[in-house]
C-alpha positions, 0 to 999 in steps of 0.5 A: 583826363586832359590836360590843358597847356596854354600857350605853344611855344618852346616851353609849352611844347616841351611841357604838352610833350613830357605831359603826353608821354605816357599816352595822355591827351593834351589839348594845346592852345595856340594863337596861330591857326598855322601853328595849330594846322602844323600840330595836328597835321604833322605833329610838329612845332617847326617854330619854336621846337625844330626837330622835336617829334609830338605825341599824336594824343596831343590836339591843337586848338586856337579857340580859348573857349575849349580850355575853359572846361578843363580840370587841370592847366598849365599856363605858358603864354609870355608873363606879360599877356597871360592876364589878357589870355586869362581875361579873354577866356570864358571861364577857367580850370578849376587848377591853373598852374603858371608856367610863365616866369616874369612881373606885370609891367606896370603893375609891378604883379606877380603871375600869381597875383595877376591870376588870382584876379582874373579867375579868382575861383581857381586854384593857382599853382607855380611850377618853375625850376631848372628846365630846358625846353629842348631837353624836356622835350627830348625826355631828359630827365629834369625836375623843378618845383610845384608851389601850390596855393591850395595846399596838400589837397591841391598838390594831391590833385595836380602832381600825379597829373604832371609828373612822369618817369623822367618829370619829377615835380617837388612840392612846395606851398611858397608861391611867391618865392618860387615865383621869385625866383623864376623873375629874378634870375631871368635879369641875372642870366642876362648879366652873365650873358654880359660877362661872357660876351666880355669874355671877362671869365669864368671868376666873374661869372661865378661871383656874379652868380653868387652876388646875384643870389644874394639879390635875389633872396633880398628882394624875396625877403622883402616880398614874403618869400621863404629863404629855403624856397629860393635855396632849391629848384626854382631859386639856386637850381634855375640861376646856375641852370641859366646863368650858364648855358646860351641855351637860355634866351635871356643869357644870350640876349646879354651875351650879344649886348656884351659883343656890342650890339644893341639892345634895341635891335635884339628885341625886336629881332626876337620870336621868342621872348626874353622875359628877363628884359620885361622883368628888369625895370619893373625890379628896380622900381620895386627895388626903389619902393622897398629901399634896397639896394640891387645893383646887377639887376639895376646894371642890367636895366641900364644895359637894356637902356643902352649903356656902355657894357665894359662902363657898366661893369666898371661901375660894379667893381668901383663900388664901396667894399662892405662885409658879404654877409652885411650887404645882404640886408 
């Protein structure tokens, strides 16, 4: 079988890699022709994964039509372009599992929302947790759930697809809290990035890590999300994962706004994607909308409007003391 992987950028390489190790076909979906001629010829992705040596069983393509007669998927295009991506394809895998992490602008839609309406005959799974591309890439051993919307029958089709000796996927059936989880703690890298780029120190890096959970599982509360779906791999693992690392795009993107510089010239500066900045004003409007209060995750969006950094610190300590466990609700 072959497995399809939408999207050839850091993450997507890594997963057509991990996915090829065993000698599997993968057919790889770019929207560069360079970067397709790149892959098939020299087996390399110079881009986006310097360095990193390719399975000659994976095959490159810039034509959407030739994923749409696959079985199995894995969806890697930036969250907010895999509805379009999804919508220009003739038709779609019977499983599309979503790799990308973030929220519609706009529509305030989860990817698996934004999936379910595009190619509704599909069955949608989430695969999100504590995995650096770099280190997938290189055969690192990692694992991270697989959130399946169809259920046990669905996971029974898929899992043995995917994993491998050094890939370990665990199953879940909560979609949305593992697509929570990937969205919320994109914004609270960014904020750690603030705090290193401050240099305020590993004590506010860790409260802020610990309060930004708390975020977290009050925003999943509100959306459905099961507590112990953000209590593992693609909640707690993959805050502490990015909330530490500048190997995170979203980490170092807060670590350069905390040295000063601005927010507006590092997007546009950027190949790749922070999705983090996408995914943080559309958490405070849904923040707004259920009426609960997200305080890091609304300093981050003031952050990326181009508030001063040690102000919008200074706004977090000031305010009101309250008891830990009542400011989670």
């Amino acid at each position: 079988m072959t497995i399809g992987v939408l999207g050839a950028g850091a993450w997507g390489t890594a997963l057509a890699q991990m996915v090829a190790s065993d000698g599997s076909d993968v057919l790889l979906w770019a929207r560069e022709a360079e970067l397709v001629d790149e892959i098939n010829r020299d087996h390399t992705n110079s881009a986006y994964l310097p360095g990193a040596p390719l399975s000659p069983t994976i095959r490159a393509t810039d034509a959407l039509a030739d994923m749409a007669d696959l079985d199995v998927m894995l969806v890697v295009t930036p969250a907010q372009h895999m509805g379009q991506v999804l919508a220009d394809m003739p038709k779609h895998p019977r499983d599309l599992i979503l790799c990308s992490k973030g929220i519609e602008a706009g529509s305030g839609r989860l990817m698996n929302g934004v999936a379910s309406d595009v190619a509704p005959d599909s069955d949608i799974a989430v695969l999100s947790g504590p995995t650096f591309a770099h280190e997938v890439v290189a055969g690192l051993p990692a694992a991270a759930t697989l959130a399946c919307g169809g259920g046990e029958a669905q996971w029974d089709r898929i899992a043995p697809q995917i994993a491998r000796p050094t890939f370990r996927p665990y199953y879940s059936d909560d979609v949305t809290g593992a697509e929570i989880g990937g969205a919320v703690k994109n914004v609270l890298a960014i904020a750690c990035g603030v705090v290193d780029g401050l240099a305020l120190g590993q004590n506010a890096r860790a409260a802020l890590i610990a309060r930004g959970y708390a975020e977290m599982l009050r925003f999943g509360e509100a959306k459905g999300a099961k507590p112990e779906t953000l209590t593992g791999l693609c909640g707690l693992g993959d805050l502490v994962l990015t909330c530490s690392s500048t190997s995170s795009r979203n980490f170092s993107l807060g670590k350069a706004l905390g040295e000063g510089q601005s927010a507006e010239a590092l997007m546009a500066d950027r190949r790749t994607v922070a999705e983090g900045a996408h995914t943080a004003p559309v958490l405070v409007e849904l923040a707004a909308r259920h009426g609960m209060a997200m305080p890091i995750v609304t300093a981050v969006y003031d952050l990326l409007k181009g508030d001063d950094p040690r102000e919008v610190v200074q706004g977090i300590l000031a305010r009101p003391l309250k008891a830990e466990q009542e400011s989670l609700g």
